[in-house]
Structures are given as structure tokens and as C-alpha cells.
C-alpha positions in Angstrom: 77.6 190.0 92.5 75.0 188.3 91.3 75.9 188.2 88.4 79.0 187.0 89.1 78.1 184.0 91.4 75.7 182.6 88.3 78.8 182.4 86.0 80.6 180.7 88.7 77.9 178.3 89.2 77.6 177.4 85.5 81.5 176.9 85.3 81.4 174.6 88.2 78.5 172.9 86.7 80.3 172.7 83.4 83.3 171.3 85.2 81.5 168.8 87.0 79.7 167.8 84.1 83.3 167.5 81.8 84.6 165.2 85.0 81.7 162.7 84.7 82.0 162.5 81.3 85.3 161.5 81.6 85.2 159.4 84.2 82.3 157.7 82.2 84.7 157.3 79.5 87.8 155.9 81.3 85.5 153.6 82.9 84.1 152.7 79.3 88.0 152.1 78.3 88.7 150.2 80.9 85.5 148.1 80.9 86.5 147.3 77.0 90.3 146.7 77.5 89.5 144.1 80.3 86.9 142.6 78.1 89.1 142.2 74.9 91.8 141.4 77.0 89.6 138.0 78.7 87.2 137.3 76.1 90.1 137.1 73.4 90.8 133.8 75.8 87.8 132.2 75.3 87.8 130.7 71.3 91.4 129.3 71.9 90.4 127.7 75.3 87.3 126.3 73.7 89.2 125.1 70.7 91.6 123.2 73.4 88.9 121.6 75.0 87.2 120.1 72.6 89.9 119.4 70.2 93.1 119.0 72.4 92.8 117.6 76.1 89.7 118.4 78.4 89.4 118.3 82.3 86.5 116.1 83.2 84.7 114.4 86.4 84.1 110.7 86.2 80.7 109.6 87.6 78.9 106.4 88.4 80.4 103.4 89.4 81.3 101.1 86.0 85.1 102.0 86.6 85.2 101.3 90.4 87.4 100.2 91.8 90.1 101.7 89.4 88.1 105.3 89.1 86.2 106.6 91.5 87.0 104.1 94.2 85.4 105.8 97.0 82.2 105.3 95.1 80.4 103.5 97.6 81.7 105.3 100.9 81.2 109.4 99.9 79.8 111.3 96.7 83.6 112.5 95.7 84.2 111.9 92.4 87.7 111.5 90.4 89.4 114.3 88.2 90.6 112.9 85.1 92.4 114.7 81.8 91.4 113.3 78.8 93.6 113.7 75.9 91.3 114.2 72.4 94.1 114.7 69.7 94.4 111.6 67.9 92.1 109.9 69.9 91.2 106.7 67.9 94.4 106.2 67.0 96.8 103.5 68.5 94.1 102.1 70.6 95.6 99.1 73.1 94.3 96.7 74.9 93.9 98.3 78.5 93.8 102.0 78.0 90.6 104.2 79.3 88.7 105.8 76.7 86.1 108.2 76.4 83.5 107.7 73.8 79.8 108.1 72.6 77.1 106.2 73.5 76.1 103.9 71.1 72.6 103.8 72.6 72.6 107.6 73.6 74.9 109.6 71.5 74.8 112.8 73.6 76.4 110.7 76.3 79.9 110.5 77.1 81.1 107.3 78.9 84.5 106.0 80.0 85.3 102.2 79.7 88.8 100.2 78.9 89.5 98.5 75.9 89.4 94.7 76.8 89.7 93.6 72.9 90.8 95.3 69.5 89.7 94.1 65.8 90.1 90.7 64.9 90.1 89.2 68.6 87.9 86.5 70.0 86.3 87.7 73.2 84.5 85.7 75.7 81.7 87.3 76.5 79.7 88.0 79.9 75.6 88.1 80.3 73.7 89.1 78.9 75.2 89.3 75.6 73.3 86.7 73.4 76.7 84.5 72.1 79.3 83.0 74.1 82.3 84.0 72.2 82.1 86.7 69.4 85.3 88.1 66.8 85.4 91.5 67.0 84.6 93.1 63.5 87.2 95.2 61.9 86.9 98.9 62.7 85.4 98.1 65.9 86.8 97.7 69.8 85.2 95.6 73.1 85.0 97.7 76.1 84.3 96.8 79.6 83.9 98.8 82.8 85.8 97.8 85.5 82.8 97.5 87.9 80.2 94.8 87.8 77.9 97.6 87.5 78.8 99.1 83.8 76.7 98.8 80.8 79.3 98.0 78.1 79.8 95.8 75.0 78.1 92.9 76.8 75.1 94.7 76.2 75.7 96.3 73.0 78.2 94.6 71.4 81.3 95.8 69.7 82.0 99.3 69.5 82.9 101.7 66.5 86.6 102.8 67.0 84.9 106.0 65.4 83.1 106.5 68.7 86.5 107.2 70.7 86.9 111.0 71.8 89.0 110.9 74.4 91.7 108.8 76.4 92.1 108.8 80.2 95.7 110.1 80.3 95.8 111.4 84.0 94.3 111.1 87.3 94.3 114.7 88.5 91.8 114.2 91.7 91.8 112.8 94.7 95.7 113.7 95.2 96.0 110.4 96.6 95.7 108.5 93.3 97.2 111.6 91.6 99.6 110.6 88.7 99.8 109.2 84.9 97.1 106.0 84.2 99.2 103.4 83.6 97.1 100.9 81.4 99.9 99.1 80.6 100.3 97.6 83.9 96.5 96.3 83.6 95.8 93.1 83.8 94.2 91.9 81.1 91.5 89.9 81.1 91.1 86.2 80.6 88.8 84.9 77.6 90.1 87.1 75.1 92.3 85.0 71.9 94.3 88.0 70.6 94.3 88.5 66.7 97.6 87.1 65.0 
């Protein structure tokens, strides 16, 4: 008998030992399935987002009262989709943009496009000239605030600099909908280029 009752033990032990294993292992193929399945996402989705159209959070107030217009009443920001492909092409008078810094290149600012090459633009202090042509290549932005730092103190920007345009407004629902910088009114003291 007991004999009998140790080779019982050692086959439950080598069942219970043949279980976990395989339960080890369909956890193992599971864990892996789910991770080639997700991760598989994640080079297309970064590729989008920096190449193709990016969700992003506007901050500060340069843009108010046109983005983030509750800037001065609560710390909610706007939702905006910026569209990257082909970005510094067909640049207009009016449309948002996205671009570097020219003073701090890691920095991404948003600003609309108040003159393109070859126009005369009046300036505002505390740029140093009244009146300046903007070079070829180049672009005059201005935030929509009185509180933006934009061409009036660094002058004309590189059209090179563009990475993005404000396409959409995604947040608050309120303002929810396609930017229309057509409508904009543009601004006085520019001489458009023949």
C-alpha cells in the first residue's frame, strides 16, 4: 500500500507539474500574441504623428482670443489637429501654423501668417523699422493676442520653419469645427506683393 500511494503521489505531482507548465506557456502565448498584436501599432502611429497630422494642446495666450479663449477665466486649454504633410506648402495669408522657434528650436509655437514673401508689412514695437519687405523664402507671423512674441521681435520667419497647420479645432466642443482662416480679417498695414 505503500508503495502504491508513493506512485500515486509522484503521478499527481507530475500532473501538477505538466499543468503549470502549460499554463505558463499559454500565458507566455498569450502575453506575446497581445504584444505583437499592440506594439505592431506603434511605428505606423508614430510615423503618422510626426509626418501626417498630430493632435496637440495649444497653451499660452498669443492666440487668444481666437484659441484658447477662455485663457484668462480657467486653465482649459484648446484641442487642435495639426496637419504636417505638405506643411510649407501653399502658405496664405491668415492660416495658423505650427513652427520652430527661431530663438528656441526645440520649441513648437502656433501663430498666423499676417504677410507672405515680397510684402510690405507695418510693423508693431518693438521691432526696430517701421515698415520692412519680407525676404523671399520667408513669412511674418503674428499671434492674435497682445501677448505673443512673434516676428515683431524677431523678424521674418523661414517658410522652412513651418511644421504644421491648424486644420481643426477638436476641443472645447463649443468651438468644435474646421479653422476657417479664410474668413480672417486681415490685418491693416500690410501692401501685398504684386
Amino acid at each position: 500500500m505503500a508503495f502504491a500511494s508513493r506512485l500515486w503521489g509522484r503521478a499527481r505531482a507530475r500532473a501538477t507539474a505538466t499543468a503549470a507548465s502549460q499554463s505558463k506557456s499559454a500565458f507566455a502565448r498569450q502575453f506575446t500574441n497581445y504584444l505583437i498584436r499592440y506594439v505592431s501599432w506603434l511605428p505606423p502611429l508614430i510615423w503618422f504623428n510626426t509626418y501626417v497630422a498630430q493632435v496637440t494642446f495649444i497653451n499660452g495666450p498669443s492666440m487668444y482670443p481666437f484659441l484658447n479663449s477662455t485663457y484668462n477665466e480657467s486653465t482649459k486649454r484648446d484641442l487642435c489637429l495639426v496637419y504636417k504633410l505638405y506643411a510649407q506648402q501653399n502658405l496664405e495669408r491668415g492660416m495658423c501654423v505650427t513652427f520652430r522657434s527661431p530663438t528656441d528650436p526645440d520649441k513648437i509655437v502656433v501663430k498666423r501668417i499676417v504677410g507672405l514673401e515680397g510684402d510690405i508689412v507695418r510693423t508693431k514695437p518693438p521691432y526696430p523699422n517701421e515698415y520692412i519687405r519680407v525676404p523671399e523664402g520667408h513669412i511674418w507671423v503674428e499671434g492674435d493676442g497682445d501677448k505673443s512674441r512673434d516676428s515683431n521681435y524677431y523678424g521674418p520667419i523661414s517658410a522652412r520653419l513651418v511644421t504644421g497647420q491648424i486644420t481643426h479645432i477638436l476641443l472645447p466642443f463649443s468651438k468644435a469645427g474646421r479653422v476657417r482662416w479664410w474668413e480672417h480679417q486681415h490685418r491693416t498695414g500690410i501692401q501685398r506683393a504684386a
